[in-house]
C-alpha positions as CSV (number, residue, x, y, z in Angstrom):
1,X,121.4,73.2,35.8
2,X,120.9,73.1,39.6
3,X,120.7,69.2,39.7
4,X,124.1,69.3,37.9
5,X,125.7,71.4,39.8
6,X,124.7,69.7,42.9
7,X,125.5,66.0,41.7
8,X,128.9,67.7,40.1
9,X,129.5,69.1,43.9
10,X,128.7,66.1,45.2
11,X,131.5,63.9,43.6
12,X,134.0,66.7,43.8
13,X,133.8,67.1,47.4
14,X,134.7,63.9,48.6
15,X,137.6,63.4,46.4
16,X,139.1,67.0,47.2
17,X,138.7,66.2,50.6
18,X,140.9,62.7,49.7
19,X,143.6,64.7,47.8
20,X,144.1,66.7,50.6
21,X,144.2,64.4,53.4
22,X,145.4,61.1,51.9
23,X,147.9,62.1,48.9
24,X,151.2,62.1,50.5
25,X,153.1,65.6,49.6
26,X,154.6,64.5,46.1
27,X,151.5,63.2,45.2
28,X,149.4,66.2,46.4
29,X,151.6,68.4,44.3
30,X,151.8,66.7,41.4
31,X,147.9,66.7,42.0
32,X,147.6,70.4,42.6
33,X,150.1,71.0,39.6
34,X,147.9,69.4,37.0
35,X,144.4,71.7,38.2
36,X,147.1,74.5,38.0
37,X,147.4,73.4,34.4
38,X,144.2,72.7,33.5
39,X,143.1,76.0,34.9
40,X,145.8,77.8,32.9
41,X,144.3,76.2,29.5
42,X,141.5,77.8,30.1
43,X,142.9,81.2,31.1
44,X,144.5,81.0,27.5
45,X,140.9,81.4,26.5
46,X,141.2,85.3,28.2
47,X,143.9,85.9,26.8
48,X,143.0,85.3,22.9
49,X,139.7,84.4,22.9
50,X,138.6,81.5,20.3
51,X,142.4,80.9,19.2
52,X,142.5,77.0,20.6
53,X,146.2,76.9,19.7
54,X,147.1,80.0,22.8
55,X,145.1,77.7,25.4
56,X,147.6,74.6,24.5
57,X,150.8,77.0,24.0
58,X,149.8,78.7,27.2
59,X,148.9,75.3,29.3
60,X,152.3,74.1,28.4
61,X,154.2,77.1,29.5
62,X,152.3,77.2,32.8
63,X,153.2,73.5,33.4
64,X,157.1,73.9,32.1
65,X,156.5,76.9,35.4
66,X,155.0,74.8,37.2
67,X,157.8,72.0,36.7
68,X,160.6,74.4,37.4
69,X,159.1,75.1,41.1
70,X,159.4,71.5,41.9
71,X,162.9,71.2,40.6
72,X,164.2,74.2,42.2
73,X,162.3,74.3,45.3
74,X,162.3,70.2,45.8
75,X,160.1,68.8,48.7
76,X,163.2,68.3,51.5
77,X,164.1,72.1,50.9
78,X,160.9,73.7,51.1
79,X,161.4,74.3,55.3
80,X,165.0,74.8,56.9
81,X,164.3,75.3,60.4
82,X,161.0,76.4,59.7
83,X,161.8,78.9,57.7
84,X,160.2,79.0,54.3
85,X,162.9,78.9,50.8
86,X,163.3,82.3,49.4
87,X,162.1,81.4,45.7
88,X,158.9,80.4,47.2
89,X,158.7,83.1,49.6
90,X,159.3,85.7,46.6
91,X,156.4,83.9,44.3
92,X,154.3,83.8,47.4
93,X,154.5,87.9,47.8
94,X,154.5,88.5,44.0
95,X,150.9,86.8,44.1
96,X,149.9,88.8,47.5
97,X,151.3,92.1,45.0
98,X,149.7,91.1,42.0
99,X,146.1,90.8,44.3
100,X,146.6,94.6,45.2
101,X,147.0,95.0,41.4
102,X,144.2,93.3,40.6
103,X,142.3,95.1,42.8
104,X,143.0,98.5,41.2
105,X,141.9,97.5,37.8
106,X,138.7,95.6,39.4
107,X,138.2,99.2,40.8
108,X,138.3,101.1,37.9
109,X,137.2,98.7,35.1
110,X,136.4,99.3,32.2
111,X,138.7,102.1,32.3
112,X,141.7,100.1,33.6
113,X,141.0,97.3,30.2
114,X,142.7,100.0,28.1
115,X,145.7,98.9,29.3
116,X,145.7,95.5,29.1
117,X,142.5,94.0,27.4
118,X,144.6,94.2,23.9
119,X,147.4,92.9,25.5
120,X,148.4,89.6,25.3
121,X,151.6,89.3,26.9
122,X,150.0,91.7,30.2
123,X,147.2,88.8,30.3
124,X,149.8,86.2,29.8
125,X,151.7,87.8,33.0
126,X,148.0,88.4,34.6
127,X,147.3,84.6,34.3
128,X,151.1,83.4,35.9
129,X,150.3,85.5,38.7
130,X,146.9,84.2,39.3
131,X,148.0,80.4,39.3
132,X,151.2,80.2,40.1
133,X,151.2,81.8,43.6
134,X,148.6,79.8,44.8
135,X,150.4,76.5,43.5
136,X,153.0,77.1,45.7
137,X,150.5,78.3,48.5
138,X,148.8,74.9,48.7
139,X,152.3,73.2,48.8
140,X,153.6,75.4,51.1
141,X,150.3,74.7,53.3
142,X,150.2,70.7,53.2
143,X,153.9,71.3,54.0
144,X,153.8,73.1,56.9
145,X,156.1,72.4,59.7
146,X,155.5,71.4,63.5
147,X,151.8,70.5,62.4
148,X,150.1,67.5,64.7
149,X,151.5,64.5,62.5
150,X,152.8,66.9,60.0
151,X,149.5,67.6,58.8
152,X,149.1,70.6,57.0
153,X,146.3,69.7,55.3
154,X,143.9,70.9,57.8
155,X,145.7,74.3,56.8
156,X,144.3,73.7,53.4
157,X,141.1,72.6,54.4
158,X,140.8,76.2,56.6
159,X,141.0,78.2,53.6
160,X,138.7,76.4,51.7
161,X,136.1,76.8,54.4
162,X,137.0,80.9,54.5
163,X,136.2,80.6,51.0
164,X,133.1,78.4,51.3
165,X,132.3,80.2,54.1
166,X,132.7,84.4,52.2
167,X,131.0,82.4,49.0
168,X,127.7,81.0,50.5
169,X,127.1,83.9,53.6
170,X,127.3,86.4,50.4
171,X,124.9,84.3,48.8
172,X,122.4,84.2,51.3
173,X,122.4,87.3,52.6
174,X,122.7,89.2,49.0
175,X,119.7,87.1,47.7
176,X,117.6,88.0,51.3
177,X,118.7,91.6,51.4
178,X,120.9,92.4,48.6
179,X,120.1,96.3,47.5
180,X,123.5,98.0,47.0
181,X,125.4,96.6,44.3
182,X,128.8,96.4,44.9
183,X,130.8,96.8,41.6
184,X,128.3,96.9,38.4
185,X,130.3,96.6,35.9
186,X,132.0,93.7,36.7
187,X,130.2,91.7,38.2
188,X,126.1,92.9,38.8
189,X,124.9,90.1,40.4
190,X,127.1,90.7,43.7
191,X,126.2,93.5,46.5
192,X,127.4,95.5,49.3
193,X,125.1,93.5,51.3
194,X,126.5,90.1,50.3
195,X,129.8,91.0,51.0
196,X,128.8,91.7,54.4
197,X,126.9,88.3,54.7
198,X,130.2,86.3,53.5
199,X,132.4,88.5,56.2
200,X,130.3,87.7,59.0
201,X,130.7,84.3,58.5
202,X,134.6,84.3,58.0
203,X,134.6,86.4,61.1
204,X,132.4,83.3,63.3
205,X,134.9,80.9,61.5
206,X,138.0,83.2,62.9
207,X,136.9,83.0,66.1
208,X,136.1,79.2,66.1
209,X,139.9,79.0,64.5
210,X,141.1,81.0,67.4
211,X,139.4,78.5,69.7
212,X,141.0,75.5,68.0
213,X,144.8,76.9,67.1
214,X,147.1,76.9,70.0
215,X,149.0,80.5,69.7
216,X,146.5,81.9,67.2
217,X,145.1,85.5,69.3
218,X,141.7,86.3,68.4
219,X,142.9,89.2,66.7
220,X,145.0,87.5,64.5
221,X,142.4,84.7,64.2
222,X,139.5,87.5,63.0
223,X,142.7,89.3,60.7
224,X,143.5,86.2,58.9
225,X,139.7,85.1,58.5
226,X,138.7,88.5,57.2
227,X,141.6,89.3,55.1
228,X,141.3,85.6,53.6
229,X,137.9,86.3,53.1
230,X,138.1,89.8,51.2
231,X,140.9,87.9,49.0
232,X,138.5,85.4,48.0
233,X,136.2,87.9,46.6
234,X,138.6,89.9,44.8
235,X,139.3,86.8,43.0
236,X,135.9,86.1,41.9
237,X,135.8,89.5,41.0
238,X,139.0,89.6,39.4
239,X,138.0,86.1,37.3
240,X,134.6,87.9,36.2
241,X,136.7,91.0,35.2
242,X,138.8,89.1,33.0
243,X,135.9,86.8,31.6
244,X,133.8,90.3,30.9
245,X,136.4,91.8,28.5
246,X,136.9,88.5,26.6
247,X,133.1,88.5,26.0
248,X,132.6,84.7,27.7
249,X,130.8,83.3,30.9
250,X,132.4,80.1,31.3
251,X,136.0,80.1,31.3
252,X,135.5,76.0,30.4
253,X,132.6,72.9,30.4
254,X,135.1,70.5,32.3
255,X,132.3,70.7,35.1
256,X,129.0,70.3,34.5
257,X,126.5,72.8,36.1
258,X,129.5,74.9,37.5
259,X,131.8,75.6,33.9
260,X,135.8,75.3,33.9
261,X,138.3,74.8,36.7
262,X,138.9,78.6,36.4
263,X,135.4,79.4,37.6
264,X,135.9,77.1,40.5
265,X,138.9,78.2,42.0
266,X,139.4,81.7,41.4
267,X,138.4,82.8,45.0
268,X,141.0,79.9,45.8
269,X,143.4,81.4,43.7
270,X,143.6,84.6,45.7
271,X,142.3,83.5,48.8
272,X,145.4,80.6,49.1
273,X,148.7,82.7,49.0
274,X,147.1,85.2,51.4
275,X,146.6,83.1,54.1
276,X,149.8,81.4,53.7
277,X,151.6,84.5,54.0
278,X,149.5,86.0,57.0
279,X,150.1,82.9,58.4
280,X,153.6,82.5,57.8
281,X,154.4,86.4,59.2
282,X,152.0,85.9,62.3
283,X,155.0,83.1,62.8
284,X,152.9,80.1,64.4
């Protein structure tokens, strides 16, 4: 399992890291759109679990979504004068909303799956909320005005490294000192201690970001990398929520050694319309 997960890592990194630098913007969301898809497939599997026919029904609505944000919100009227469109504005702070949601029912799980663990059309909403938001984030990041050579892609690549960054200091530290756990029933590998580990290190990369960004404070720089970095882990947690009611640990096989696309990006999923939204109020 380990040497597939590493050789799987291996080949992903390199060509995320080409996506994100090399695909010019229509490219990159076309790109970004067809993960979003793929993702959503599998979310269909949360929603009814072994129906195959939801996880096509469900992929296709996502993507007729996901085709609808391109058409209305096309590339040349993303940014007027720096200022972000409304429609993508509004997703982006329904998917910051929906977070503070999710965190409630991560909270109180399994009391909170009463509400909605019978529900299809709640985890139908659920699922839009998760994937959606953070479409547009990524866009909205490569995107993002007055960068050096119109490069926002180093925005992208920032969050991924808060996200890395939560992901393996929680790791570490949880598996050297790890006592507390942090939410049991959802999740009772995680700890207290962990959590900790992974905000230390989004805190050194905040400060190292408030180094590097011209107009970033270190107070925002630490806010952004901290509050980026707490996202991420509510939507791990959030992901393992879901996957726990539905009975499944995988949400696909599409990557061997690490399971679905789902497993692989929910942090991302979270973490990604966060930042873009801290970053777009702190106005740089």
């Amino acid at each position: 399992m380990l040497k597939q997960r590493v050789l799987t890592a291996l080949i992903l990194l390199p060509v995320a890291l080409a996506g994100i630098f090399l695909l010019p913007l229509p490219g990159f969301t076309l790109a970004v759109g067809a993960i979003i898809v793929l993702a959503a497939r599998e979310w269909g599997a949360l929603i009814r679990p072994q129906d195959g026919f939801i996880k096509i029904a469900y992929a296709g609505a996502v993507a007729a979504l996901v085709a609808a944000l391109i058409v209305l919100v096309p590339e040349d009227l993303l940014w007027s004068e720096q200022r972000l469109h409304p429609l993508a504005h509004g997703v982006l702070l329904a998917g910051a909303l929906w977070w503070l949601v999710g965190l409630a029912l991560v909270l109180s799980y399994p009391r909170s799956a009463r509400m909605w663990s019978r529900s299809a059309g709640l985890k139908s909403l659920f699922g839009q909320l998760t994937l959606l938001p953070c479409f547009v984030a990524l866009v909205v990041l490569k995107s993002w005005p007055g960068m050096a050579n119109d490069n926002g892609a180093w925005l992208v690549l920032a969050v991924l490294l808060l996200v890395w960054g939560a992901d393996t200091g929680a790791y570490f530290v949880g598996k050297a000192v790890g006592k507390n756990k942090l939410i049991p029933r959802v999740s009772p590998g995680k700890t207290r201690e962990g959590l900790l580990g992974g905000m230390a290190v989004c805190a050194l990369l905040g400060v190292l970001g408030a180094y590097l960004v011209p107009g970033l404070s270190l107070v925002e720089a630490l806010a952004l990398a901290l509050i980026t970095g707490l996202a991420s882990a509510l939507g791990d947690l959030t992901e393992s929520m879901f996957k726990r009611a539905a009975n499944i640990k995988d949400s696909g096989r599409l990557l061997p050694g690490h399971g679905g696309i789902l497993d692989r990006i929910d942090s991302v999923t979270a973490a990604m319309p966060v930042f873009a939204l801290l970053y777009l109020y702190f106005g740089i």
